[in-house]
ZALOLO-30189 format. One record per atom (N, C-alpha, C): residue in three letters; atom name; x, y, z negated. Coordinates in steps of 0.1 Angstrom, whole numbers. Each point is the difference from the previous one (the first is absolute). Last residue first. Example, Ala and Ser with C-alpha at 12.3 -4.5 7.8 and 13.67 -1.06 7.14 Angstrom:
2
 res atom     u     v     w
 Ser    N   128   -22   -71
 Ser   CA     9    11     0
 Ser    C    -8    11    -8
 Ala    N     3   -57     1
 Ala   CA    -9    12     0
 Ala    C     9    12     0
This chain:
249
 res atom     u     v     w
 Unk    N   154   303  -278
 Unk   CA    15    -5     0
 Unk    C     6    10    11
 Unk    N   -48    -2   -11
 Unk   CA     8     8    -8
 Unk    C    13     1     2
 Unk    N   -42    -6    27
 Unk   CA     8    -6    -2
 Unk    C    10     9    -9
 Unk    N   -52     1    11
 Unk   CA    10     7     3
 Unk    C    13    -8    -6
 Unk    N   -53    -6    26
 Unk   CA     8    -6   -10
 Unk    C    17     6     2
 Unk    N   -54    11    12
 Unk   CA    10     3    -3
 Unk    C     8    -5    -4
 Unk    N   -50    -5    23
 Unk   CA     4    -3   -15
 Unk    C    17     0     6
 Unk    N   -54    14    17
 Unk   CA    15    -2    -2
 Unk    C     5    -2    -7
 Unk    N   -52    -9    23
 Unk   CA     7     4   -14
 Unk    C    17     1     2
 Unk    N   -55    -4    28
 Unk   CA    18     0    -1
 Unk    C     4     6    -9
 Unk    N   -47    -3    18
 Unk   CA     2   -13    -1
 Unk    C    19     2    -6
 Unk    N   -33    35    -7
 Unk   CA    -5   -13    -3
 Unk    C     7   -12     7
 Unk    N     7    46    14
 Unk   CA     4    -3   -14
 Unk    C    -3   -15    -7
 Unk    N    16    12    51
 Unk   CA   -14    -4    -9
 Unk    C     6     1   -14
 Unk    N    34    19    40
 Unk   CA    -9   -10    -7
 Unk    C   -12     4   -11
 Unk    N    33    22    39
 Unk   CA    -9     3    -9
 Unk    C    -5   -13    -6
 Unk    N    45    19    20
 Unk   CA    -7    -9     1
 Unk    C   -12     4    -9
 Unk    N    44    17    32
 Unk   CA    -8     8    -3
 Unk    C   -10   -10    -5
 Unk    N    54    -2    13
 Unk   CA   -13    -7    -1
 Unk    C   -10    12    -8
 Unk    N    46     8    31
 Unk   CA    -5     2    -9
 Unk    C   -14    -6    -2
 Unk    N    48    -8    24
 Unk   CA   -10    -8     2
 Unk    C    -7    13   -16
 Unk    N    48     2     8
 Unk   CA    -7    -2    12
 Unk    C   -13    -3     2
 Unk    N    41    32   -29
 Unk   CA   -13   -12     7
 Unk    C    -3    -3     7
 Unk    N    45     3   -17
 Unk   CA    -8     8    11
 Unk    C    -8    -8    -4
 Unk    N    42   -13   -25
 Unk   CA    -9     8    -5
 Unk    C   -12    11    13
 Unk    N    33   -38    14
 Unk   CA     3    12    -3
 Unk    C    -4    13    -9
 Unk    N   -14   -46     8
 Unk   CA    15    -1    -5
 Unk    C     6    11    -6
 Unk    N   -54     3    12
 Unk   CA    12    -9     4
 Unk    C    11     3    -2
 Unk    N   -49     6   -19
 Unk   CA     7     6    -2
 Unk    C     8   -12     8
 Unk    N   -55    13    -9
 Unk   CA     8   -11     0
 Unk    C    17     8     8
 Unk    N   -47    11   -31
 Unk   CA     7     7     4
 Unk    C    14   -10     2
 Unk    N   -55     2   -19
 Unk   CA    16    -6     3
 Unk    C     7     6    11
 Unk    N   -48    10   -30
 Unk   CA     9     4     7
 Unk    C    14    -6    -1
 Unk    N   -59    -9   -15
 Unk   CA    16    -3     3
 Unk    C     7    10     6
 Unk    N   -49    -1   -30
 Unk   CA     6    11     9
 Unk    C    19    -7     1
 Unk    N   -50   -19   -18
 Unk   CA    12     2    -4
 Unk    C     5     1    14
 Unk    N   -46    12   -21
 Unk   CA     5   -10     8
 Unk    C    15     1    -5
 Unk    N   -53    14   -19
 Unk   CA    13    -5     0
 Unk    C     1    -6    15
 Unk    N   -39    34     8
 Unk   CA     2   -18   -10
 Unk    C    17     1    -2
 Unk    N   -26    33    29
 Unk   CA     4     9   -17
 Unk    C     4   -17    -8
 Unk    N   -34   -14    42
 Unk   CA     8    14    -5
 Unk    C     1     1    -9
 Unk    N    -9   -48     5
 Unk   CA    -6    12    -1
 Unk    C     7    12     2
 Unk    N    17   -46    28
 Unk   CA    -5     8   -17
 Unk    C    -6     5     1
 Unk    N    16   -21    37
 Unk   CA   -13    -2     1
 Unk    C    -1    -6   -18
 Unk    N    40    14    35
 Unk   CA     0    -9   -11
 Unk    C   -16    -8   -12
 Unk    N     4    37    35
 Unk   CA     9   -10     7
 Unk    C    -2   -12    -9
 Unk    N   -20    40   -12
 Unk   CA    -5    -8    12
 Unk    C     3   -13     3
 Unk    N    22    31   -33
 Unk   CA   -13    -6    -3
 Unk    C    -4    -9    11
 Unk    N    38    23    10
 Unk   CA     1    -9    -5
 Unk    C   -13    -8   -10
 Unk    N    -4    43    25
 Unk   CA     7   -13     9
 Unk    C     2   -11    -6
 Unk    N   -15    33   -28
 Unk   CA   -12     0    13
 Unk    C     3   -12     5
 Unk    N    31     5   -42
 Unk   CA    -6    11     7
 Unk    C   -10    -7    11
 Unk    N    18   -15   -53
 Unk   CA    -4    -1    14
 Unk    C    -6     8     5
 Unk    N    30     3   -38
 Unk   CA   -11    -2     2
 Unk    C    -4     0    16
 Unk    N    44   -15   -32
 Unk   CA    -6    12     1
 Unk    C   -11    -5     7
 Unk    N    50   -17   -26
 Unk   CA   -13     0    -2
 Unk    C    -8    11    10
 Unk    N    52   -19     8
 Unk   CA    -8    10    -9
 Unk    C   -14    -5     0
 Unk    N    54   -19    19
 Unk   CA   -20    -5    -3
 Unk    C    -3    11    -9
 Unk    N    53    -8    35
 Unk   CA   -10    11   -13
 Unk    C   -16    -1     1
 Unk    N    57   -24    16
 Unk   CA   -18     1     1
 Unk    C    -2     7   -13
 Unk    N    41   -10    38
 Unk   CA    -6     7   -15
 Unk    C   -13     1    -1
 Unk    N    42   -34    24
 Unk   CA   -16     4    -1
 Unk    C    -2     8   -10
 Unk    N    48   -17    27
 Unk   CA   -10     0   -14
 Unk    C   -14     4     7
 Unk    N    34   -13    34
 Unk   CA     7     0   -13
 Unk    C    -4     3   -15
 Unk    N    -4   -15    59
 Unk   CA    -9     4   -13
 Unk    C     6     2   -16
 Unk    N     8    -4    59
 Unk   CA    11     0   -13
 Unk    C    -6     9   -12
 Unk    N   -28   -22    46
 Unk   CA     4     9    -8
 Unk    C    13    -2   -10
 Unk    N   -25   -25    38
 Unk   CA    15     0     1
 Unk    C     2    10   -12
 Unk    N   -38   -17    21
 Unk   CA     3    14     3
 Unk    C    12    -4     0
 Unk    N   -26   -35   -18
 Unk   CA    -1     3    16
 Unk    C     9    12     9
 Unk    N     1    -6   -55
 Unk   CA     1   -16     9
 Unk    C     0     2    13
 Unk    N    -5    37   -27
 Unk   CA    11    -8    -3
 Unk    C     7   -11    12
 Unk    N   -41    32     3
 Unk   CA    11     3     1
 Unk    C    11    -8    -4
 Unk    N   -36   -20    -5
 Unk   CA    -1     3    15
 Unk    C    10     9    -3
 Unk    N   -11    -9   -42
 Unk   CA     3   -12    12
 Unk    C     3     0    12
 Unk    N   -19    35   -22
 Unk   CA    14    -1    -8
 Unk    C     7   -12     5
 Unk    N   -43    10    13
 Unk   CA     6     9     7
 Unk    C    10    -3   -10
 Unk    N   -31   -40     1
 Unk   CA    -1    11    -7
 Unk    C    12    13    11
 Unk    N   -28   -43    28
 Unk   CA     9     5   -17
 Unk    C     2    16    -6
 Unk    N   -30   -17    38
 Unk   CA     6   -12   -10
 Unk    C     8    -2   -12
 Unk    N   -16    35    29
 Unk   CA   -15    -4    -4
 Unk    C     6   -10    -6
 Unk    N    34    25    17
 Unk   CA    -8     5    -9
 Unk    C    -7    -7    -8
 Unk    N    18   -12    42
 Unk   CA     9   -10   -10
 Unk    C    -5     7   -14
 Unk    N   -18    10    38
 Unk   CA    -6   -14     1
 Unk    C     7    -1    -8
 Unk    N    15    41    18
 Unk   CA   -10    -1    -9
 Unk    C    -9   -10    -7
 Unk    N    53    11    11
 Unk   CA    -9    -9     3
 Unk    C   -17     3    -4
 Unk    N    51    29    -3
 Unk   CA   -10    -6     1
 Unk    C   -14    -3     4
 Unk    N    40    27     9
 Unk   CA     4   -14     1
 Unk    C    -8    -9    -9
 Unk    N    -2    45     2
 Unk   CA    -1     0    17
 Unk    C     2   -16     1
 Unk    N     3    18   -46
 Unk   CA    -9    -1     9
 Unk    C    -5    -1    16
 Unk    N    42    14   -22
 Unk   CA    -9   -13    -4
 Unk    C   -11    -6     2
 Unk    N    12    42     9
 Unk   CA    13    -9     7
 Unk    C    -3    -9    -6
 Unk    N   -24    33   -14
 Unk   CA    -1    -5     9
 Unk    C     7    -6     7
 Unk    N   -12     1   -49
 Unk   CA     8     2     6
 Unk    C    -3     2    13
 Unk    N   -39    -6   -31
 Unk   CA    14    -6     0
 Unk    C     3     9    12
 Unk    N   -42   -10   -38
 Unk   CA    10    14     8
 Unk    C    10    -5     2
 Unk    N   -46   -23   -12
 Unk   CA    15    -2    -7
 Unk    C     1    14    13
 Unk    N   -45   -18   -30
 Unk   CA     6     8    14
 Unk    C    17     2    -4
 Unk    N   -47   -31   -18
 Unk   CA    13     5    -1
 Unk    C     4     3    11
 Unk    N   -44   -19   -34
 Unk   CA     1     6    12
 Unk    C    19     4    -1
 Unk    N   -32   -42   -29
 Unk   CA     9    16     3
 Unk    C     2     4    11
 Unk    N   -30   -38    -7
 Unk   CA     6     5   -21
 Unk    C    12     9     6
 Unk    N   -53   -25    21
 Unk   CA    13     8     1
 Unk    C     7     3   -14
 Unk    N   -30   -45    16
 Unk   CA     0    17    -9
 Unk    C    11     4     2
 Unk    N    -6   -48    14
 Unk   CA    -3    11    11
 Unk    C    -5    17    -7
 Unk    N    10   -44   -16
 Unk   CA   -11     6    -4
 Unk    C     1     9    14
 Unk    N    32   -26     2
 Unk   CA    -7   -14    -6
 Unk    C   -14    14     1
 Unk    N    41    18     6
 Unk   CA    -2    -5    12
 Unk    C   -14   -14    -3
 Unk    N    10    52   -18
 Unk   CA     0   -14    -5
 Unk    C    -2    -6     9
 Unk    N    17    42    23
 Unk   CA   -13     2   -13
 Unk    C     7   -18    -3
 Unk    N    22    52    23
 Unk   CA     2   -20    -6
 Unk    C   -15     3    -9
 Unk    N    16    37    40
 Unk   CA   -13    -2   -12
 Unk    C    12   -15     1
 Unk    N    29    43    19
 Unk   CA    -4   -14     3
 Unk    C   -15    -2   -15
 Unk    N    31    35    33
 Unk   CA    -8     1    -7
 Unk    C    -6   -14    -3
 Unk    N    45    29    20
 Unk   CA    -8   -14     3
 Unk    C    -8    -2   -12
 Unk    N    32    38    24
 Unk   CA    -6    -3    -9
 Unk    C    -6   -15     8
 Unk    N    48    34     4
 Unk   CA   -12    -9     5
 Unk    C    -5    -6    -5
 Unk    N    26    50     1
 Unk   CA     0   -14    -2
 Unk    C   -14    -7     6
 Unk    N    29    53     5
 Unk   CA   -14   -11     0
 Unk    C     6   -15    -2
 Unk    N    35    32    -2
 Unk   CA   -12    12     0
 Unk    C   -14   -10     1
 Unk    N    56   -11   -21
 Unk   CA   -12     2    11
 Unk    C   -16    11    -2
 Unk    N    37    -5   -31
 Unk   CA     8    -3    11
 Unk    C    -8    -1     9
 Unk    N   -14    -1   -44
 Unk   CA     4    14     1
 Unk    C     6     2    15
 Unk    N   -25   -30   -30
 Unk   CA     0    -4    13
 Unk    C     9    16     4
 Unk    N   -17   -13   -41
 Unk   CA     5   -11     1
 Unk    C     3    -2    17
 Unk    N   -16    45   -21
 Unk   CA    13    -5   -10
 Unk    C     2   -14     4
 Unk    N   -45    10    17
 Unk   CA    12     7     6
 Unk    C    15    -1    -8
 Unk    N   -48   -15    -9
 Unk   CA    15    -8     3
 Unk    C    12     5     9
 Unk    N   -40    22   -13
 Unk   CA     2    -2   -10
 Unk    C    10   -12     0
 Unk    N   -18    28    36
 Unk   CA     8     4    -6
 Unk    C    -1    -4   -17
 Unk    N    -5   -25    46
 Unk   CA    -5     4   -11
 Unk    C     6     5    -5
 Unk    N    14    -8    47
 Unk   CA     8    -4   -11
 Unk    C   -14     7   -12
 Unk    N   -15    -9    49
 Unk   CA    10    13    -8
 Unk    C     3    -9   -11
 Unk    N   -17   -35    36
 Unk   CA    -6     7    -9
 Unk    C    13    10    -7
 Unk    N   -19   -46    30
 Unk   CA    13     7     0
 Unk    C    -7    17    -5
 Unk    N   -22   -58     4
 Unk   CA     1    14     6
 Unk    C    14    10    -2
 Unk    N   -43   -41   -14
 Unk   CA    13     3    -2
 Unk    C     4    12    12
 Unk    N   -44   -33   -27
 Unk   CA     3    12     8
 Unk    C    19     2    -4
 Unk    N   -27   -36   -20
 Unk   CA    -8     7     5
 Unk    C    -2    13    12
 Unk    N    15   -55   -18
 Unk   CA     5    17     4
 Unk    C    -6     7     3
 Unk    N    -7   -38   -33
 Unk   CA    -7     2    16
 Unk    C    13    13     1
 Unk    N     1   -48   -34
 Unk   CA     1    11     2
 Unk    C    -6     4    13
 Unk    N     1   -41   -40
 Unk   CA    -6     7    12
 Unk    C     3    16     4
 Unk    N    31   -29   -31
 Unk   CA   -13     7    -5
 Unk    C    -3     1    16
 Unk    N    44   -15   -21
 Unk   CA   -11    -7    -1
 Unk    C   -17     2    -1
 Unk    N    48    35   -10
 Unk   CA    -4   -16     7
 Unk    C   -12    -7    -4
 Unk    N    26    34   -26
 Unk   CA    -9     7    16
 Unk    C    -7    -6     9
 Unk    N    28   -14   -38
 Unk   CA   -11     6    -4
 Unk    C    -7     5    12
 Unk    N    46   -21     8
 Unk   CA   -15    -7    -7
 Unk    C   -14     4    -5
 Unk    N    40    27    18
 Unk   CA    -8    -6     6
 Unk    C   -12   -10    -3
 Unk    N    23    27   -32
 Unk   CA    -7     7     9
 Unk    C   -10    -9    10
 Unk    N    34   -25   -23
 Unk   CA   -13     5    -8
 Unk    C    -3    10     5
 Unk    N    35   -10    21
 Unk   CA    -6   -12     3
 Unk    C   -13     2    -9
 Unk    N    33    32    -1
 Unk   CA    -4     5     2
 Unk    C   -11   -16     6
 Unk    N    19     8   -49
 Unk   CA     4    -9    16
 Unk    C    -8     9     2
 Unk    N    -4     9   -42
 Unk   CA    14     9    11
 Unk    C     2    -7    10
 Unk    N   -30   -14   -35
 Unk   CA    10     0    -6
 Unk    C    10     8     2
 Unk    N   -61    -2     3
 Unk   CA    18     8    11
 Unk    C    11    -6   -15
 Unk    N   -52   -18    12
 Unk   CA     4     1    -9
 Unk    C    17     2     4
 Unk    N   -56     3     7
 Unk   CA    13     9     5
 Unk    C    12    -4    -9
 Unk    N   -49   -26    -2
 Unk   CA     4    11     1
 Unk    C    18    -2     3
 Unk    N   -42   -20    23
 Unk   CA     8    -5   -12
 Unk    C     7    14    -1
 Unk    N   -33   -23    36
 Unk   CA    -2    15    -5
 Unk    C     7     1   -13
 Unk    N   -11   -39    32
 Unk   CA    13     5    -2
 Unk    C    -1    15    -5
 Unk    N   -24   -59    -3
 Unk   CA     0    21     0
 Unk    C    11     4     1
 Unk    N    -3   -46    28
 Unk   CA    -1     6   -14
 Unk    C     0    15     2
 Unk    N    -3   -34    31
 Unk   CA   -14     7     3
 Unk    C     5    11   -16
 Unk    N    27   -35    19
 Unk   CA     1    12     9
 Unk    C   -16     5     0
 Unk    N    41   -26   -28
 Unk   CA   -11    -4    -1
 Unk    C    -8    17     8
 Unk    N    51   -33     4
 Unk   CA    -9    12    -2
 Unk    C   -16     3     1
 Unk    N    35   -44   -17
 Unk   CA   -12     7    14
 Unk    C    -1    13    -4
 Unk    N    34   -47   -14
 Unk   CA    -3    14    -4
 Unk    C    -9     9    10
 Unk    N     9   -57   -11
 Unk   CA     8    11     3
 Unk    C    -7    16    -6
 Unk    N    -4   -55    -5
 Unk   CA   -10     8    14
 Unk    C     9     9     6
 Unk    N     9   -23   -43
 Unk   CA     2    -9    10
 Unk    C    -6     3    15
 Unk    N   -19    33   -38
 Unk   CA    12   -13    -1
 Unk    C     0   -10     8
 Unk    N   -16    54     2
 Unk   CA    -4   -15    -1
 Unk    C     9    -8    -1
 Unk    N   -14    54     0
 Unk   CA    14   -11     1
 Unk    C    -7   -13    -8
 Unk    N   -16    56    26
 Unk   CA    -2    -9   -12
 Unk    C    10   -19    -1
 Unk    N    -8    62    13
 Unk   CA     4   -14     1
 Unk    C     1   -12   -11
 Unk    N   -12    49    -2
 Unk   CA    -1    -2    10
 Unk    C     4   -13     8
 Unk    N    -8    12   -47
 Unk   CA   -17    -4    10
 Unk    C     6     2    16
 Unk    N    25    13   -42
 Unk   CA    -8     9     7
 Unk    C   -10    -1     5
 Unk    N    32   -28   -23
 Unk   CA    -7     4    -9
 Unk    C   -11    12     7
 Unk    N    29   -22    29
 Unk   CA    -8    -9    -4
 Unk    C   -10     6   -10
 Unk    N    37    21     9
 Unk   CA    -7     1    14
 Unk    C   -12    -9    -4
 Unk    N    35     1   -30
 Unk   CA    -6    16     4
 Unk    C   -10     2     9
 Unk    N    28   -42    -4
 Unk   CA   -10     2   -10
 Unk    C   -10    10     0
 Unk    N    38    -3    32
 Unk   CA   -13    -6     3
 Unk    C   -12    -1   -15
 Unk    N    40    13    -8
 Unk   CA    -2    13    12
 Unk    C   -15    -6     5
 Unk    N    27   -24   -30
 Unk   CA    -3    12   -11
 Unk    C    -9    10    12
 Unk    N    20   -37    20
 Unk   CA   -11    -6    -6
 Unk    C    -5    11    -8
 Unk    N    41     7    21
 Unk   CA   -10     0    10
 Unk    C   -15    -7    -9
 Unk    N    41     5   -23
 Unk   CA    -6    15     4
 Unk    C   -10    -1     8
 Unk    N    21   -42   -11
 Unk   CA    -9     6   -14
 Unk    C    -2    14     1
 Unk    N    21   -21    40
 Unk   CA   -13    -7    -8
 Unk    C    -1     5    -6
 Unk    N    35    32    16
 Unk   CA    -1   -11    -1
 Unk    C   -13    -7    -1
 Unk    N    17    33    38
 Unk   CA    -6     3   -15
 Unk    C     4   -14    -9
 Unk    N    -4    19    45
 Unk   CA    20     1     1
 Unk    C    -9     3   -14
 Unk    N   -30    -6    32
 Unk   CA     1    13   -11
 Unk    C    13     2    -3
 Unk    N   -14   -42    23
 Unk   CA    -3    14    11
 Unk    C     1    11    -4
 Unk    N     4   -39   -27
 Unk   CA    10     1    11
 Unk    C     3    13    10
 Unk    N   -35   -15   -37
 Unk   CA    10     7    -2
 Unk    C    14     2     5
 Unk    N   -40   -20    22
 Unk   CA    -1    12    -4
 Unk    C    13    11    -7
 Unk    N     1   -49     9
 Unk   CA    -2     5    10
 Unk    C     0    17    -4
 Unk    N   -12   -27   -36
 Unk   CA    15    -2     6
 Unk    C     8    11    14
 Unk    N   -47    -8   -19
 Unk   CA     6     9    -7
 Unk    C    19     3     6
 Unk    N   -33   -16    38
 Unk   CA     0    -4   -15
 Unk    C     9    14    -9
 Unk    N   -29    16    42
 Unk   CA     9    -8    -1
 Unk    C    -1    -7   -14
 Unk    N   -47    19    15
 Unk   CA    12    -2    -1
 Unk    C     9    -9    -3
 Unk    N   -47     8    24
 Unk   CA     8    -9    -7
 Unk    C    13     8    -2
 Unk    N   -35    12    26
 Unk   CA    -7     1   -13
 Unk    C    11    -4   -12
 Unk    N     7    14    58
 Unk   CA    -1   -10    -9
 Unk    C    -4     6   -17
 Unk    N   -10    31    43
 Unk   CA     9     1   -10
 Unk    C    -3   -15    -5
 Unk    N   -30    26    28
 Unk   CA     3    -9     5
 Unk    C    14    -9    -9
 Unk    N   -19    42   -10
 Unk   CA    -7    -5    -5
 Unk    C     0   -14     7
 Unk    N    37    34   -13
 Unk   CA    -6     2     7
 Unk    C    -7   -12    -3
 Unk    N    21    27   -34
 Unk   CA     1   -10     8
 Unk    C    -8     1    11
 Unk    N    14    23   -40
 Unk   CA     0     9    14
 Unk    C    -2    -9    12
 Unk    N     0   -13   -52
 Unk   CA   -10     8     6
 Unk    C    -6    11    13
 Unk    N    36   -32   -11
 Unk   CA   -10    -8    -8
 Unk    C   -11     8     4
 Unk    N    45    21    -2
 Unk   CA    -2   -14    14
 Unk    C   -13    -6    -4
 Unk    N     3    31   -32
 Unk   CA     2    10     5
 Unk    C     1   -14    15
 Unk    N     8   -21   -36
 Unk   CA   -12     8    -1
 Unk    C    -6     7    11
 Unk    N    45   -18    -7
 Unk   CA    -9    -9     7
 Unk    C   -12     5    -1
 Unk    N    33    30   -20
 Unk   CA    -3    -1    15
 Unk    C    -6   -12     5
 Unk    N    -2    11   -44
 Unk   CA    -5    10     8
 Unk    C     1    -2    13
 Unk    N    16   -32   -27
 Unk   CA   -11    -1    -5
 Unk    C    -5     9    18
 Unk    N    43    -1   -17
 Unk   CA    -1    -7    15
 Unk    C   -18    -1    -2
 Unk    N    21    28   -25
 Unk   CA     2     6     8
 Unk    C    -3   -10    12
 Unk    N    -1    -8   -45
 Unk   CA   -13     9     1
 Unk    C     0     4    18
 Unk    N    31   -32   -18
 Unk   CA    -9    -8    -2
 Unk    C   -11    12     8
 Unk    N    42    16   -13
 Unk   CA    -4    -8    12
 Unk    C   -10    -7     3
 Unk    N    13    45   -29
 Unk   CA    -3   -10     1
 Unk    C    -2    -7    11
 Unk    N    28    42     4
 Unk   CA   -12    -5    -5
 Unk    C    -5   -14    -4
 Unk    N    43    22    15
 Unk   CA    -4     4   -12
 Unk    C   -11     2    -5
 Unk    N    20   -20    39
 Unk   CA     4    -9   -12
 Unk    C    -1    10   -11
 Unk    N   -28    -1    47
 Unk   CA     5     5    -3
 Unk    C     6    -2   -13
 Unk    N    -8   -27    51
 Unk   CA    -4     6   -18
 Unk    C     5     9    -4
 Unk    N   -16   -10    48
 Unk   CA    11     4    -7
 Unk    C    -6     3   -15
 Unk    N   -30   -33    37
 Unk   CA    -3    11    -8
 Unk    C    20     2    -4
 Unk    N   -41   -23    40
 Unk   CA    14    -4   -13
 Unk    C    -2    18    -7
 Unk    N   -42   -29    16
 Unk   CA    10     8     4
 Unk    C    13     1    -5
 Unk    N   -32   -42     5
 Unk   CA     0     8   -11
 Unk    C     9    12    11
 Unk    N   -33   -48    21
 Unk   CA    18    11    -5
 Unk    C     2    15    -5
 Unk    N   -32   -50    -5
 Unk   CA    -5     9     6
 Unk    C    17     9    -3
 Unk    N    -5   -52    16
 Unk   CA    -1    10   -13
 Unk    C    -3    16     5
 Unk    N   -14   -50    24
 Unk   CA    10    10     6
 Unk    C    -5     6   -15
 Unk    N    -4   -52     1
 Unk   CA    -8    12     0
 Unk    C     9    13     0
């Protein structure tokens, strides 16, 4: 029976490894495409493809299991289980593979894309050009079919001349610039505030006006400290929670 094939991933040795291969089979798990084998490799196998040991790759798979997104049978093997919820909260150690994972696995539409003045509220992230390029995307539940956020990224235009729009609706834009684009991604700054729903995103996301939502801004950075990619995200108050984990050492 053909296995299903994970992405690879560069570790990084001053995060946990367990957390880091977790996120990226996650993040392969949920960008799958739907013709995709159900089956994953063995543990063995797996921890081959991570450059991990078994008792990291099992700590990684637990994570995944405790989530509902896969499930492991004895003497059978290990299945991704492809109807589970995926509306989990946010959980950033500093991979940018937890961006992607969290972005993943949701129905998405494009809604409109295009080439646009520099807002003058992202202007300090784009000081080098005079218009960027937008891409307006809805994700709803792919099981419920409810919407849970609206998001407009602002990118580069030299980057964008080298995106796919078929590769949008599949994955997240931090993926696509990594993985497809070729970007040299080097952090993510993200900033979640609280605020109230305006007109557009009432509609969209089909709240009440003036309802909680939570207001994203990431702000994606390469080698050289340039941005390149600014996320603009509105989520549902009601379905998403974040949660912070700061490393002391």
């Amino acid at each position: 029976m053909t296995s299903f094939a994970p992405d690879s991933i560069v570790l990084n040795r001053k995060l946990p490894l367990w957390y880091q291969v977790s996120q990226s089979l996650r993040a392969s798990i949920l960008g799958r495409s739907p013709q995709d084998p159900l089956r994953l490799p063995t543990e063995e196998q797996l921890a081959g493809h991570y450059g991990v040991s078994v008792l990291t790759m099992r700590q990684a798979l637990k994570e995944l299991e405790d989530e509902g997104l896969i499930s492991r049978h004895r003497r059978r093997g290990t299945f991704i289980e492809p109807h589970a919820r995926r509306g989990s909260p946010v959980r950033l150690l500093g991979s940018v593979d937890a961006i992607v994972a969290q972005q993943s696995g949701m129905t998405t539409e494009l809604l409109e894309h295009g080439s646009t003045p520099v807002p003058s509220e992202l202007a300090e992230f784009f000081p080098d050009v005079g218009e960027v390029s937008t891409y307006h995307r809805l994700r709803s539940d792919e099981k419920t079919g409810e919407p849970t956020n609206h998001a407009r990224n602002y990118v580069r235009p030299e980057l964008a001349a080298r995106i796919d729009l078929d590769d949008l609706v599949r994955w997240p834009m931090t993926k696509v610039l990594r993985d497809v684009v070729g970007a040299d991604i080097s952090r993510i700054t993200d900033t979640v505030e609280a605020r109230l729903a305006d007109p557009e995103t009432s509609k969209l996301l089909q709240v009440p006006l003036l309802s909680p939502i939570l207001h994203y801004t990431g702000v994606t950075y390469d080698a050289d400290g340039r941005p390149l990619d600014v996320a603009v995200i509105h989520y549902r108050g009601d379905r998403f929670s974040f949660t912070v984990t700061l490393d002391a050492t």
